[in-house]
C-alpha positions, 0 to 999 in steps of 0.5 A, a space after each residue: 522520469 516514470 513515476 508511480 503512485 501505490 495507493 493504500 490504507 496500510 492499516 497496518 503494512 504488511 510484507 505483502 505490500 512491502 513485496 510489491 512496493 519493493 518491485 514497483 521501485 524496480 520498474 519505476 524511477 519514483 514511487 510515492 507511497 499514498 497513505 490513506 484514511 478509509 472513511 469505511 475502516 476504524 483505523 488501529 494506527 493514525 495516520 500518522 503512525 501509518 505513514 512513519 512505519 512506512 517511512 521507516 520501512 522503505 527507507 532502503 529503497 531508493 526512489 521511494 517517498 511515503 506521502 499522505 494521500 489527500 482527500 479527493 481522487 485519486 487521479 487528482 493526487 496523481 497529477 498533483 505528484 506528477 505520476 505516470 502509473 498507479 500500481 496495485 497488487 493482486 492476490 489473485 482473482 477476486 483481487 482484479 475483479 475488485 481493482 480493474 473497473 477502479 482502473 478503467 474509472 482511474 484511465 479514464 478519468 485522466 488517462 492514468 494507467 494501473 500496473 497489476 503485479 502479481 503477488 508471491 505466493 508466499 504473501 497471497 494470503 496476508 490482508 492487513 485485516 487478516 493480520 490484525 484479527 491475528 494479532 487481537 486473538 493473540 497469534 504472533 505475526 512478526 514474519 507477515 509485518 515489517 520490523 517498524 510495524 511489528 515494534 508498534 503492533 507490540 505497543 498495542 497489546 
């Protein structure tokens, strides 16, 4: 079985992140959604609340699990689920200048590989960051989020 693991803060999911979940299920058998808390990010949702919104987005996707990702490497996560890849997606260049030495550091670490996906064009500019400075000042972000994000984002005002 091929597995793989798509890390993030998720701070908060966005459709762009939805878009590359959603085709990494497509490729393989098991993904694990790793929530993570960035120690260098001021979080607006818990953990918790992040890892139930994810939850209940994917929910419609077979194969598709929503886990905490542990503290510690990421490549001791991965063998500890079992996952044959890590997958992240790429806005566009300064994406893979960002993400490919992770990667390499990742391969080399354990020998665990990092499949690219490219982002659709319709969501190459949403970032959770960007999305939560929209929502502060006041902008409507309901078409960039899921439904169980843009509910909670609501509650925040």
């Amino acid at each position: 079985m091929q597995s793989a693991v798509c890390p993030g803060s998720f701070d908060p999911l966005h459709n762009g992140h939805v878009e590359i979940i959603a085709r990494a299920a497509n490729l393989f058998d098991e993904v694990i959604v790793a929530v993570s808390a960035n120690m260098h990010k001021t979080p607006l949702f818990s953990l918790e609340q992040r890892i139930e919104m994810a939850s209940e987005t994917f929910s419609y996707l077979r194969g598709v699990t929503v886990r905490p990702l542990s503290a510690g490497l990421l490549t001791e996560f991965c063998k500890e689920v079992g996952a044959n890849a890590i997958v992240k997606g790429l806005r566009g260049p300064q994406d893979l200048t960002y993400e490919s030495s992770m990667a390499t550091m990742n391969r080399h670490l354990s020998g665990i590989e990092t499949v690219f996906l490219a982002a659709d064009g319709r969501h190459a500019h949403l970032s959770s960051t960007l999305v939560k400075e929209v929502h502060a000042l006041g902008g409507s972000v309901g078409e960039f989020v899921p439904r169980a994000v843009h509910t909670r984002l609501k509650e925040t005002n």
